[in-house]
N, C-alpha and C positions, 0 to 999 in steps of 0.2 A: 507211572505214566498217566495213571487215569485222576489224581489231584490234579499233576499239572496239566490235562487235558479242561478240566474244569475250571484250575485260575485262568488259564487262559481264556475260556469262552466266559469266565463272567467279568473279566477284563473288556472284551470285546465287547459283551452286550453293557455294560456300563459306559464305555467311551461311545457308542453308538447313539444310547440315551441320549449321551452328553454331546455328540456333533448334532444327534437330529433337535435336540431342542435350541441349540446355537441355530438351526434354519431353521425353525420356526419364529423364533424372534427375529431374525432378518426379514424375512417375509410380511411381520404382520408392523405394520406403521398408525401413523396419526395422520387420517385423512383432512382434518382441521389444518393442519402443520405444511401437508404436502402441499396443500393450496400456496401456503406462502411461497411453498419451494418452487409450485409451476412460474412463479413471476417471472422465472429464468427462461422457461419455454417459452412463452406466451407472444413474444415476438414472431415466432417461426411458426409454431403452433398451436391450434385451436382444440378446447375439449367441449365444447358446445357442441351439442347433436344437429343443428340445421346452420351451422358456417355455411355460408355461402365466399366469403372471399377468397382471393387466390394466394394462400400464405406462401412462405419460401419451404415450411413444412408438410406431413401430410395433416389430418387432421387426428388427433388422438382417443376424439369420442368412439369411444367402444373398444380401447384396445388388447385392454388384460383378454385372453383368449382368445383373439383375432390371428389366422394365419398375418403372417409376413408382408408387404405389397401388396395389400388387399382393398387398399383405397380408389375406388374407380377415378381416373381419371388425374391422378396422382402421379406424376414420371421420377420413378425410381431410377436409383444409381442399379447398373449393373451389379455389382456385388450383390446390392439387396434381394433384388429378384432372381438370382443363383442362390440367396439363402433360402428363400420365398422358394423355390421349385427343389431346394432340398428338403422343405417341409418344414421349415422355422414357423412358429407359435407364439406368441407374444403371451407365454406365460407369466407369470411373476418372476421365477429365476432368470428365465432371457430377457426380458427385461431389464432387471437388473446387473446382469452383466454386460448387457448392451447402454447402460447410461454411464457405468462404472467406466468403461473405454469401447466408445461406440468402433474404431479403428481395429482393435483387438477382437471384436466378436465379430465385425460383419469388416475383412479388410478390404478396403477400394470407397464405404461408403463415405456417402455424401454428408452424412453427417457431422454435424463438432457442436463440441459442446465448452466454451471458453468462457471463464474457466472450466478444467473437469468438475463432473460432480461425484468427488471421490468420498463422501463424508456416507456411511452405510446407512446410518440413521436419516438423512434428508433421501435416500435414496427411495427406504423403505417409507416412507411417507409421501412421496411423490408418488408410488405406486397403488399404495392406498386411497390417494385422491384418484387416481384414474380409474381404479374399481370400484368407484361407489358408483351404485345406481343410479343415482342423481346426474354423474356423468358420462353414464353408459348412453 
């Protein structure tokens, strides 16, 4: 029992290795790259820090680490602000699973995104432009 207690745990700690470096490569993108990918956004929303227009989105400057519906003056979809007061984070993983299928993560929001943006790598690069500093 006590091998097989051992292949098991260095099974487990080797496939763990091996999912957590799979998310770390999702997570880290080409913020050069993602710029082209915001082309997609850039109609609905803005990552400029002093927008003053009134896009159809909110604005995205500062959002990697931003509660949920935290754009003053911004009129969220119900859903959003029920994720928002459950405590959603605009981490990098919500993030990304909110661009991957905005309807799937937050259902009722207002958001679309057409086409999706199902490609992991434009996704991870998209997030990467929104966390530079430059955009923050």
């Amino acid at each position: 029992m006590g091998v097989a207690w051992r292949a098991a745990a260095a099974l487990a700690a080797a496939l763990g290795g091996w999912l957590a470096a799979g998310a770390v490569r999702a997570a880290v993108g080409d913020a050069a790259r993602g710029e082209r990918v915001f082309q997609r956004c850039y109609s609905c929303h803005s990552a400029a820090p002093n927008e003053t227009a009134q896009l159809q989105g909110p604005s995205l400057y500062g959002i990697v680490g931003r509660p949920a519906a935290a754009v003053d003056g911004f009129d969220y979809s119900d859903a959003m602000k029920a994720k928002a007061g459950a405590g959603l984070v605009w981490t990098p993983d919500a993030l990304d699973r909110f661009i991957a299928d905005p309807d799937a993560f937050v259902p009722g929001t207002s958001m679309v995104i057409l086409p999706p943006l199902r490609d992991e790598r434009d996704r991870a690069d998209l997030i990467a432009y929104l966390a530079r500093p430059a955009v923050r």
